[in-house]
C-alpha positions in Angstrom: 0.0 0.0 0.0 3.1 2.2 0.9 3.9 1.8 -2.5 1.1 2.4 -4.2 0.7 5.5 -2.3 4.5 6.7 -3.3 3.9 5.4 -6.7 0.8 7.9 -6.8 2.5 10.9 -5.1 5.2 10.7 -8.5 2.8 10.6 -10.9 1.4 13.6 -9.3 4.4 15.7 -8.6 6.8 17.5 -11.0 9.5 15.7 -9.4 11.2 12.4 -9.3 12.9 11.7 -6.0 15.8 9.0 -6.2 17.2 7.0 -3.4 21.4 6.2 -3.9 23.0 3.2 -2.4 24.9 3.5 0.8 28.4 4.1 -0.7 30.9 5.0 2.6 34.4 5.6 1.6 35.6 2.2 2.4 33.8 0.7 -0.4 34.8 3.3 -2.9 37.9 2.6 -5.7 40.2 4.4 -7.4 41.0 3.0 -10.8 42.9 4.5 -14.3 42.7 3.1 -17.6 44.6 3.4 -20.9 42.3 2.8 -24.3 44.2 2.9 -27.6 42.8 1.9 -31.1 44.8 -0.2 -33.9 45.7 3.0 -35.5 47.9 4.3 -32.5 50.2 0.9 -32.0 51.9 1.5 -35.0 55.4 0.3 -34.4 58.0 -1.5 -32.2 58.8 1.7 -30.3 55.1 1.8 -29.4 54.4 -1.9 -28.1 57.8 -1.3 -25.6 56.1 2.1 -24.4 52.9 -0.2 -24.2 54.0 -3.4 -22.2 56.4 -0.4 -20.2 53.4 1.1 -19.1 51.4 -1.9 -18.6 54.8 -2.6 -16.1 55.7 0.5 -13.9 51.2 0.5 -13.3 50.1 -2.9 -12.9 47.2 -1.9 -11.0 45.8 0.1 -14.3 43.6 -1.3 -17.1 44.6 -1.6 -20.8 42.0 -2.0 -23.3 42.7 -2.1 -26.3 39.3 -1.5 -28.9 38.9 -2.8 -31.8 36.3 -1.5 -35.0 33.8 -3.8 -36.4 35.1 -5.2 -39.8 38.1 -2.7 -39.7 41.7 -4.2 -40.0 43.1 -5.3 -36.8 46.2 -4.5 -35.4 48.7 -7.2 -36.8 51.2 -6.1 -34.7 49.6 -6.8 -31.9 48.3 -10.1 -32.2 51.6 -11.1 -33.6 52.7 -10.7 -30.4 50.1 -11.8 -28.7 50.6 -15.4 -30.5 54.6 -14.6 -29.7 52.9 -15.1 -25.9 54.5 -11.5 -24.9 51.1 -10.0 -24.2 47.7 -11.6 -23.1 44.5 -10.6 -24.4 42.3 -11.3 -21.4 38.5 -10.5 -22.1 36.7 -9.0 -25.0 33.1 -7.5 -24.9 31.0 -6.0 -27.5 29.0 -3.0 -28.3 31.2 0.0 -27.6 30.9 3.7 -29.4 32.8 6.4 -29.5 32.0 9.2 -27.2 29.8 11.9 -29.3 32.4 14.2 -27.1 35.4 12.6 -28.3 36.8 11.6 -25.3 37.2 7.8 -24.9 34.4 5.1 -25.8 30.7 4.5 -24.0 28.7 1.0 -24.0 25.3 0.6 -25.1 23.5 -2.2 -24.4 22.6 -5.2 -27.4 19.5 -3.8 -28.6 20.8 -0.8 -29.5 20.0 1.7 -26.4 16.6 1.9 -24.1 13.5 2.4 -25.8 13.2 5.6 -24.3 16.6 7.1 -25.3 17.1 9.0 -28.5 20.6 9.6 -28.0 21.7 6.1 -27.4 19.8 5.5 -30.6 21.7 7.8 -32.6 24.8 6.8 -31.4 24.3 3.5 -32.5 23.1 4.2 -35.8 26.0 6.5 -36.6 28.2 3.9 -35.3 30.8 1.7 -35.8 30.5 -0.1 -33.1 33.6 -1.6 -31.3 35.3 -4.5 -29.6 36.8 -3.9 -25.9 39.9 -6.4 -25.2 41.5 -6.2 -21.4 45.1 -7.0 -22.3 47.0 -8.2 -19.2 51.1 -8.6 -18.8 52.7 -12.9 -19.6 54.6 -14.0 -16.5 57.4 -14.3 -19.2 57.1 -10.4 -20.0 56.9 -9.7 -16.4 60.1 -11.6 -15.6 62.4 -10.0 -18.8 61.3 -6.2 -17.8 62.4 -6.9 -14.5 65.7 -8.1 -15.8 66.0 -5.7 -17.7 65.2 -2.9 -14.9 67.8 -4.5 -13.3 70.8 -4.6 -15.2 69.8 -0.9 -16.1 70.1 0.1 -12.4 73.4 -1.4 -12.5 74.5 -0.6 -15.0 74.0 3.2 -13.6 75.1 2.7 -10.3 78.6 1.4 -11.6 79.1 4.5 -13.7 78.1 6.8 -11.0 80.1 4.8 -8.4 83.3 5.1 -11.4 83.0 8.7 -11.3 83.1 9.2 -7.6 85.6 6.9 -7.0 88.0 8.4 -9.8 88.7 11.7 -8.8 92.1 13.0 -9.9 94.6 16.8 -10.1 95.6 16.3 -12.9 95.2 14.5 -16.3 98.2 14.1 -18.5 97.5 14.7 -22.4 99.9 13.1 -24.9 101.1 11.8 -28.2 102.0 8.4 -27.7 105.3 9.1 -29.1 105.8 11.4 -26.1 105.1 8.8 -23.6 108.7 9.0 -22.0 108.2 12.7 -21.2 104.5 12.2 -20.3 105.8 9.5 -17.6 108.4 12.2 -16.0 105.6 14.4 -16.0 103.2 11.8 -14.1 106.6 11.3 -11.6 106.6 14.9 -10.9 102.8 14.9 -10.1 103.0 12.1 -7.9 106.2 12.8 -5.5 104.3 16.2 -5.1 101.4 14.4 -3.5 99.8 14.9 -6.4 97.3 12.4 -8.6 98.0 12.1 -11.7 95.9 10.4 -14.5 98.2 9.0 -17.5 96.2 6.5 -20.3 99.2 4.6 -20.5 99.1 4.0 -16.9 95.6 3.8 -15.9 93.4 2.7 -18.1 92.3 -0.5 -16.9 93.1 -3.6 -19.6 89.8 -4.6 -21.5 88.1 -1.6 -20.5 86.1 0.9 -22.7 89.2 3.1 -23.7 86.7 6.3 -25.3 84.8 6.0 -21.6 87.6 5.7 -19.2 89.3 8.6 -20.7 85.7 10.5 -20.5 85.2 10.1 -17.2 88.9 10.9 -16.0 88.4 14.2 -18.0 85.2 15.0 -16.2 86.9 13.6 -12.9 90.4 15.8 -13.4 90.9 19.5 -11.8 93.5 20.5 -15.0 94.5 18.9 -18.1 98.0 19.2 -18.5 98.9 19.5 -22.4 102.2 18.0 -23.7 102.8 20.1 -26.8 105.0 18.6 -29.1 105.3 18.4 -33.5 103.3 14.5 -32.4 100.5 16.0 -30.3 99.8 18.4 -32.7 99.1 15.9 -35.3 96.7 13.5 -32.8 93.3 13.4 -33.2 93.1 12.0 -29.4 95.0 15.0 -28.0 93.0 17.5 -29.8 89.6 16.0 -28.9 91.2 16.0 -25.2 91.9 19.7 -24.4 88.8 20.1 -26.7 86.5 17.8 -24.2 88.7 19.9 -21.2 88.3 23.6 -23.0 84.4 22.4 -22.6 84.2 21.4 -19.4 85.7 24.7 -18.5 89.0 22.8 -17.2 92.6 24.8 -16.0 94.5 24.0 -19.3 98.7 23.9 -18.6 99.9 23.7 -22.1 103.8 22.2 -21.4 106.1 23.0 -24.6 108.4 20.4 -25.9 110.2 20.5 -29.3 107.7 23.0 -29.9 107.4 26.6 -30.5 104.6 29.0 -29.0 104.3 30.5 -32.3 102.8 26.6 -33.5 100.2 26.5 -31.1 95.9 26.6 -32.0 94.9 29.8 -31.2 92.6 29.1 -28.0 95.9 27.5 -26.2 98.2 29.9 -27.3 96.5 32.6 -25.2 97.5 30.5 -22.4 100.2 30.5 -20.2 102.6 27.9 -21.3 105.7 26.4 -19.6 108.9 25.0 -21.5 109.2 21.2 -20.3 113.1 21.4 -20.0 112.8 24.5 -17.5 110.3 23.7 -15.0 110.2 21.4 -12.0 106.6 20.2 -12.6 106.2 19.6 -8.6 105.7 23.5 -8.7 102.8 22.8 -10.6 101.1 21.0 -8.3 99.8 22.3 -4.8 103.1 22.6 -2.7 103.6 22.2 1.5 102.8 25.5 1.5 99.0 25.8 0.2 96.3 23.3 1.3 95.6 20.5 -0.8 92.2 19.8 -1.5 89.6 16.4 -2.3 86.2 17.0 -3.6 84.7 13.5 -4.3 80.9 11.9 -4.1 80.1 8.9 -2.4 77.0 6.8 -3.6 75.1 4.2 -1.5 72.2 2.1 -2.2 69.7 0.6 0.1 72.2 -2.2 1.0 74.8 0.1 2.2 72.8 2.2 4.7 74.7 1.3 7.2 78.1 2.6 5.9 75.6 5.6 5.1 74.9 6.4 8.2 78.6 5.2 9.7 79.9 8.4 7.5 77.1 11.0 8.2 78.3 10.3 11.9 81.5 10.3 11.0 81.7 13.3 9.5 79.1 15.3 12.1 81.4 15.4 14.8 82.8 18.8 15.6 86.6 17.6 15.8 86.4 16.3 12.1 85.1 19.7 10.8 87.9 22.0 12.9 91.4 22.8 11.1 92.8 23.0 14.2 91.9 19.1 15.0 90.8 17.3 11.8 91.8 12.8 11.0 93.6 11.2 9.0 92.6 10.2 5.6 94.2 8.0 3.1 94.2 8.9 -0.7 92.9 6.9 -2.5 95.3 7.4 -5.5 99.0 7.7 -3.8 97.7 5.8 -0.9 99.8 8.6 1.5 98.1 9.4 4.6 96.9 13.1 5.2 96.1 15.2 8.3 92.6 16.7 7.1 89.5 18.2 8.1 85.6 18.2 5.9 84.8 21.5 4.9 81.7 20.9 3.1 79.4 17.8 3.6 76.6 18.0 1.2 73.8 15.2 1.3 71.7 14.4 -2.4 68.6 12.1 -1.2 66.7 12.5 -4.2 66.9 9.0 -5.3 66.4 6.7 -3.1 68.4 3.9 -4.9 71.5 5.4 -4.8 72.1 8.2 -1.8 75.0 10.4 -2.5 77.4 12.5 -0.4 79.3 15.2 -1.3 82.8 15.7 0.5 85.0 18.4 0.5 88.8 17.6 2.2 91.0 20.4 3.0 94.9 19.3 4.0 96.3 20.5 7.2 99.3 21.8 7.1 100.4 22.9 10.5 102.5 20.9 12.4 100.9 22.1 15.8 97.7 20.2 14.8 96.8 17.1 17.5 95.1 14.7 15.1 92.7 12.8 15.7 93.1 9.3 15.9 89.9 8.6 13.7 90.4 7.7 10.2 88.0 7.8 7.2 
């Protein structure tokens, strides 16, 4: 009777009152989908975006939508027969959205009998095929691979460059490479580090990367001017790489003439290789000699992460007048130092960097600390 009475008052009334489901927040889901046609899978590049995606946002749907009698996408079922994607469920009757955004479904028999605009969205049609494409185990297991040896990949060149950190890199002919070494000797015995391709490039390494990331890694490029340098591609793309990277260029004359020098380095300051003692060059007893190097740690190493920030917090290791000792890593010659600039990079958390800044002490009156980096 209730309902007849309700019934009555709605056929009566100009409005329509209508009761909603209890939906409380708990029950409520947040979902994202992708929808792409045949027409926009076009190539290889696109099907690697595609599975990428389908990857990094597993919680996300994929449909892919298909027209009525159209050419499928041949691409994609060839790999879908390849098994490196799964087409998971297909339905039926979907349109395009008379807006143009995305696709609407319409029920079988073409819309309710009391909607014209379902209507004429069927009749304009085409009508379309939804497929839910889903991720192989296989596919799954190679991206993560992949992902992988990426990381790695990254983390060992950002590891080479923190841990290669030199004064001075040596350019050369190799038909110089006796006057190159004296010049390395003189770098070294002034507590100096040197870089010298002859010397430290690593056997079966990339050659063209080692010698990239020393340049980047180096405070000066020391030029070895000679008639053979001045024919060598490899020296000329060296200063070039260091004139770049806005290096301190020494260019060192030997059997050579200022007047036979490229224009940018003969505005330089050069020094004769038979008249200078090349220790001079380097930072003497008398001026502080200085380390900037990066550190980077990944999520296994957090404790040596947190073993340096403390390290390096203490008062006595940030005072000249106290400092620790700290062996380089190059000469392997212990140095009275102090940190005078600690700088922490967070912003990924796979691999945490620090920033360090070394000055030596050179005072004699300094009581070291017995700690030791």
């Amino acid at each position: 009777m209730k309902n007849e009475n309700a019934k009555a008052e709605m056929e009566e009334g100009d409005t329509e009152v209508a009761t909603f489901p209890d939906i409380t927040p708990s029950k409520m889901t947040s979902s994202l989908s992708h929808e792409f046609t045949a027409t926009e899978l076009a190539n290889e590049k696109d099907f690697d975006q595609l599975i990428r995606l389908m990857f990094e946002f597993p919680e996300r749907n994929f449909f892919y939508f298909q027209e009525k009698g159209a050419a499928r996408n041949e691409l994609l079922f060839d790999k879908e027969n390849a098994g490196l994607i799964l087409f998971r469920e297909t339905e039926f009757f979907y349109y395009r959205h008379p807006r143009g955004r995305g696709f609407i479904h319409i029920g079988r028999h073409g819309g309710s009998s009391d909607n014209a605009k379902e209507k004429a969205i069927v009749e304009k049609g085409p009508m379309f095929m939804r497929t839910l494409l889903g991720l192989p185990e296989r596919t799954r297991r190679e991206l993560e691979i992949r992902e992988r040896l990426t990381l790695e990949e990254e983390f060992q060149r950002r590891r080479r460059e923190a841990e290669t950190d030199y004064d001075v890199f040596v350019s050369y002919a190799s038909a110089d490479k006796d006057e190159a070494g004296q010049i390395r000797e003189g770098i070294e015995k002034a507590g100096g580090s040197p870089f010298m391709a002859q010397k430290d490039v690593t056997p079966g390494s990339d050659f063209a990367e080692e010698i990239r990331t020393a340049l980047q890694t180096s405070r000066e490029l020391w030029l070895l001017v000679s008639p053979s340098s001045l024919k060598s591609d490899w020296v000329l793309s060296e200063w070039g790489a260091a004139w770049a990277l806005q290096k301190t260029i020494v260019p060192i004359l030997l059997r050579c003439d200022h007047e036979q020098l490229p224009d940018r380095i003969g505005r330089l300051q050069c020094i004769d290789f038979h008249k200078y003692t090349f220790a001079d060059l380097v930072d003497s007893e008398a001026q502080p000699r200085r380390w900037s190097f990066t550190q980077v740690f990944t999520p296994a190493e957090t404790d040596k992460l947190n073993e340096l920030d403390k390290f390096m917090a203490w008062a006595a290791h940030r005072d000249p007048k106290q400092g620790f000792a700290y062996p380089d890593p190059k000469t392997k010659k212990m140095w009275l130092v102090y940190c005078d600039s600690y700088q922490s990079d967070d912003s990924n958390p796979t691999l945490k960097k620090r920033h360090v800044g070394l000055v030596h002490i050179n005072d004699p009156n300094v009581n070291r600390s017995p700690d030791m980096l």
